[in-house]
Every structure is written in C-alpha cells, then in structure tokens.
N, C-alpha and C positions, 0 to 999 in steps of 0.2 A: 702696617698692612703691606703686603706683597705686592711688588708692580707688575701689571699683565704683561704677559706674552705678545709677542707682534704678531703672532697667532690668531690671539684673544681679541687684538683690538681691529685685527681686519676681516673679522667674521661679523664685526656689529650691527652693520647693517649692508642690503643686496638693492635694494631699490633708493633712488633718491624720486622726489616728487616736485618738479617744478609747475607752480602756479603761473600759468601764461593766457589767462582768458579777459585780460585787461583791454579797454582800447587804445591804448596811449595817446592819449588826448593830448599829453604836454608836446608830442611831437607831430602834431598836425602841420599842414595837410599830407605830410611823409606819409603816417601813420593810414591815409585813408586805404592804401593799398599794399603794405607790406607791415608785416605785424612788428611791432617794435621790437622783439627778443632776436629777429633775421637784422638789424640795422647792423653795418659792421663797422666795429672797432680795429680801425686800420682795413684790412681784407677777412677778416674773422667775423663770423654771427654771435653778438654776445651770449647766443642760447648755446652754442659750440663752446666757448670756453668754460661756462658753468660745467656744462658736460663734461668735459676736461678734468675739473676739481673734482666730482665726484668720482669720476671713474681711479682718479690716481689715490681716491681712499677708498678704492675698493668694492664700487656699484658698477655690476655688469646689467644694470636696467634703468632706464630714465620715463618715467612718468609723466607725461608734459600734461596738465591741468590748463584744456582750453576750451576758447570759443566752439560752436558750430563749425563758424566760417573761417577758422582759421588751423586750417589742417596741415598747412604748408609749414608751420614751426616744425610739426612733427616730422614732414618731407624731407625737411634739410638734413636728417638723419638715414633716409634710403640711400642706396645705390642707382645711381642713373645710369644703365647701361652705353646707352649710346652718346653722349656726353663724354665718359670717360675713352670708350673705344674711338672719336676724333680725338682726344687731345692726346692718345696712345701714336695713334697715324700721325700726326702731324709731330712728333716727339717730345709733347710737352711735359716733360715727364714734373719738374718741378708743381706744374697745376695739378697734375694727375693725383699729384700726392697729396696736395690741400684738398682736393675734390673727394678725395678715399676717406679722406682723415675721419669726420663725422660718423659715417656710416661705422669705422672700425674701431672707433671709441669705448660706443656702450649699444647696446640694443635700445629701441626709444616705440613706446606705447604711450595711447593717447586716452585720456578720461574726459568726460562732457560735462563742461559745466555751462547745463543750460542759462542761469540766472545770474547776477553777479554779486552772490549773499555773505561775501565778507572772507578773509582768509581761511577759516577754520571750516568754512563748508566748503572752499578750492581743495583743503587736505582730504576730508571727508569724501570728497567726489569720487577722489586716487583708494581707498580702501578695497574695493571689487579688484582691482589690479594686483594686490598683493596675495603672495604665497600664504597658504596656512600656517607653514613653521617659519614666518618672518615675522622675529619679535620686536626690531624695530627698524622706523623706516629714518631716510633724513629729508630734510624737506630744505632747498635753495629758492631763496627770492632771486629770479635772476635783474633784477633792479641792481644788486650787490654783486660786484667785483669780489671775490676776499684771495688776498696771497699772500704767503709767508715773507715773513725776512729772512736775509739773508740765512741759511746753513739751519733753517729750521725746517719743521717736516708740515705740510698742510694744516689748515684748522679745523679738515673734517677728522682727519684723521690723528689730531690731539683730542677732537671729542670721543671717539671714538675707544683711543685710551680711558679716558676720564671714563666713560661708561663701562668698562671693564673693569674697572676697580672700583667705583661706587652704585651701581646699576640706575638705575631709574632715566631719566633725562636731560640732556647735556644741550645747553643754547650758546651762543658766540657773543663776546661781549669787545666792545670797544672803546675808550675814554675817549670822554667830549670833555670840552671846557666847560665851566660849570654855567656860563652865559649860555650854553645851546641846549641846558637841559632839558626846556619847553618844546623842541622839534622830535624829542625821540620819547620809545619806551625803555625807562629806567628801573633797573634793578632793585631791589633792597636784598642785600648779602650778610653773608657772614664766612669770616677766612677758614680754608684751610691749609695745610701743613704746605701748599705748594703756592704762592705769591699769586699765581693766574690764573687760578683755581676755584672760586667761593662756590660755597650752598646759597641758592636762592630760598630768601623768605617770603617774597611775594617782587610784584611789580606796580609801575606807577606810571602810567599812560602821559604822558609828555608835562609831566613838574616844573613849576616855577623854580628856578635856582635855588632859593630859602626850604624849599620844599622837597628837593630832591633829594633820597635817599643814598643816593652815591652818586660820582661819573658813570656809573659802567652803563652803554646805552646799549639797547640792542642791535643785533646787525642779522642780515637775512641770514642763519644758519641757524638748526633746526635739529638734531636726531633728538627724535619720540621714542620714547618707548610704545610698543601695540597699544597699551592701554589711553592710548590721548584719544581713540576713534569712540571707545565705550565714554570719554568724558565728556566730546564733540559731541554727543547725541542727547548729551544730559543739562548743558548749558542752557540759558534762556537767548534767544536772539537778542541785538542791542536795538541801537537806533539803523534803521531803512530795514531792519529783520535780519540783519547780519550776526552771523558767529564768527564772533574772535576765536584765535587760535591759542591769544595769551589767556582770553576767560579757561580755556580748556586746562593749559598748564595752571594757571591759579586753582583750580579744582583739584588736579592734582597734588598739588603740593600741600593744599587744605588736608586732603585724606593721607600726608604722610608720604608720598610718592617723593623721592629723592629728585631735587633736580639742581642741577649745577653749571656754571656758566662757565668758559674757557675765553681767556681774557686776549685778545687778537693785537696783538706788536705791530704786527707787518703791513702792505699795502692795502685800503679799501678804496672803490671808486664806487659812486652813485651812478646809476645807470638810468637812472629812471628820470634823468630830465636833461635838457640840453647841455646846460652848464656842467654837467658832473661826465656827461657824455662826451664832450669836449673835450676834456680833461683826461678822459680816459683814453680817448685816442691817440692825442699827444705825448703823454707818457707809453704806453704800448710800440708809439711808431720811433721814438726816441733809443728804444731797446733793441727797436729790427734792421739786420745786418744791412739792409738793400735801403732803406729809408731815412735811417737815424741820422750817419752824418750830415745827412742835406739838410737834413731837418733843422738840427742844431745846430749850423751854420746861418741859417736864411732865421728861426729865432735870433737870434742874437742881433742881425742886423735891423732884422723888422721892430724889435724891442729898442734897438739905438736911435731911432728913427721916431718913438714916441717921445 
C-alpha cells in the first residue's frame, strides 16, 4: 500500500475539540476561581499548549467544550487590546509575544455543555461547530500533555498519516506496565506491517493485569472519523446517564468502521491532578533558557539535603 502524501495527511482533519467543562475538583480551592485548563505550567495555560499540538498538525480551529461559567478558557484565546498596547509602551516586547502567542495560534470557538453527561456527549456538544465538509475532527483531553521524541514529528499528526492510508479512526496509544493496567482504558489489537501501528479490535475499560488484553493504554488523542456523532446518538447512556466516547468507537468498529491506534514513544504528562501537574512543571521549566539552570541547580542540592 502507498504511503500518503504530507499533503494527504495535513488535510485530515481542521478543527480539534477540547473537552473543558469539568470542575477540577482535584485542584481545589485553586480550582474555585480559575478554571483548571488556564493553571500554568511554568508561565503557559495548559489549554495554550494543547492548542499548540493541534495547530502544529494542522487545526486552524479549537473548539473548547465548556461550562456556562467558564467562558474565560475560551478568552485566553482573544486579543486584549489594551494590555498589549502597555506592554508595547513600556517595551516589553518579550511579554508582548507570549501575550499574542494564543490569540495567533489557532481561532478558538466555544460549545455549552450544559450538564456533565460523560465524554462522548462533551464531543457531541462540538458537532454544531463543525463545517459540513469536515470529515473528521480530533478531539485532545487537555488532562494529557503528549510530545514527540526526539527527531520525531507529533502524534496528531502520525495519526493523521495513519488515517490517510487506512481511513476510518485513528486513537493514541501508550505502554503501561502490566501492574497499572487497572487505571486505564486498554486496547485489544492486532499488528500491522508498521510496529506502532495495530488495528483495534475492541477495548477493555480498566483490566486486571491477568485480564488485560495488551499494554497499550489509552492516552487523551482522539481523530474521529464524521461518523463517531451518528454512533454518539445511537449508544445507550451508562451509569449517571453518561455517553462514553469509547461505547461510540466500539460501535464502530462492531459495524466494520476501521480504527487504529498510533503507539506514542515520546513524553506524556498527566495534567489532570496535582502530582502529574508538578511534574509537568518541572520538567517544562528544566528546558527553559531563563529558568532551567537555576532550576537544576537548587534540585540537586534540595535532593542532597533529603
């Protein structure tokens, strides 16, 4: 089989759809007035770097899937006039350029999700958003950091390969150890021709180790084919009346719908609780010119010192 085009694989999808109507409860009382996806990693809003990944595989629209009350995720994506014209006056030009940076990313529209009915009704919400001839969308947990290793090219935009040569639906997979198979959702696969590559045969909602169909766990990444919203509507809700997004793709792949997972090498951080959020700072701030070496200096003594 022929390998697509970079053509091929950076038309696959124009909108990405972040799920952000949670209340992050793990990082209370922070959480009671700044939405969790604005917390910054280093000087950055985690919802900013998501945006980031997407836009650099090729989404010039971001979808942010929220509350009511919490319209300011989407803000951080406008231009503030007057904000930037002081820090132009006063010559800040280095802020001026993290302050532009968002707005000049990606365009950023917002969908309501009144109730909080499960991942697959947050996607469902984003469908009125999308173009008629967008056949498919990607959808980022921003809980999920995901970056390449070294000399490699993004994991939205290996899916996006992958969907150009096999069509249907392309999910991001990561190895866990075989003890952590119980915290995630896990694949059942079958190889293809390319080691980091499998066809998905179904999934298995957080398995005992003895029971786990494989390592490969899921990680927040996401391109759907159009057809996940016609499945989303056909699903049964579970437990609290929620639709899963994975029932959606298991439907799919019942009826024959191709879908295949792209097996992720490189850096993941968990965003979604203090611990992994920590974690993600320090690493982030460890990389940046103005911060790292103090950083890893004052580590090192602070670590000698336990």
């Amino acid at each position: 089989m022929s390998s697509p085009t970079s053509s091929q694989a950076a038309a696959a999808f124009r909108t990405a759809i972040v799920p952000a109507a949670g209340l992050g409860t793990r990082f209370l009382p922070a959480t009671k007035s700044v939405p969790k996806e604005l917390l910054p990693v280093v000087d950055t809003p985690g919802i900013e770097l998501v945006a980031e990944e997407a836009a650099e595989a090729g989404a010039d629209r971001l979808v942010v899937v929220t509350a009511p009350d919490k319209s300011s995720v989407v803000e951080h994506f406008r231009s503030q006039p007057e904000l930037e014209a002081t820090l132009e006056a006063r010559g800040k030009q280095r802020l001026l350029r993290k302050v532009r940076r968002a707005p000049e990313l990606i365009t950023a529209d917002s969908a309501i999700q009144d109730k909080a009915l499960g991942l697959g009704h947050a996607v469902a919400c984003a469908e009125p958003n999308l173009g008629a001839d967008e056949d498919a969308v990607a959808v980022l947990l921003p809980d999920d950091l995901v970056y390449p290793a070294a000399d490699e090219s993004g994991v939205l935009t290996r899916m996006s390969e992958v969907r150009a040569r096999y069509g249907g639906s392309v999910l991001c997979a990561f190895d866990v150890p075989p003890e952590r198979t119980s915290s995630y959702g896990v694949f059942d696969v079958s190889d293809t021709e390319d080691s980091d590559v499998k066809r998905v045969r179904g999934m298995v909602e957080k398995p005992q180790p003895a029971d786990a169909p494989s390592n490969l766990a899921a990680a927040g990444r996401y391109l759907l084919d159009r057809q996940v919203f016609e499945a989303l509507r056909r699903i049964e809700p579970g437990a609290g009346g929620e639709l899963q997004l994975t029932d959606a793709v298991a439907l799919l792949i019942a009826e024959g719908h191709p879908v295949h997972v792209v097996v992720h090498r490189g850096t993941r951080h968990d965003l979604g609780n203090p611990g992994g959020f920590l974690k993600a700072a320090v690493d982030f701030a460890l990389q940046d010119s103005e911060y790292g070496d103090d950083l890893r200096e004052w580590l090192g003594e602070r670590l000698n010192r336990s």
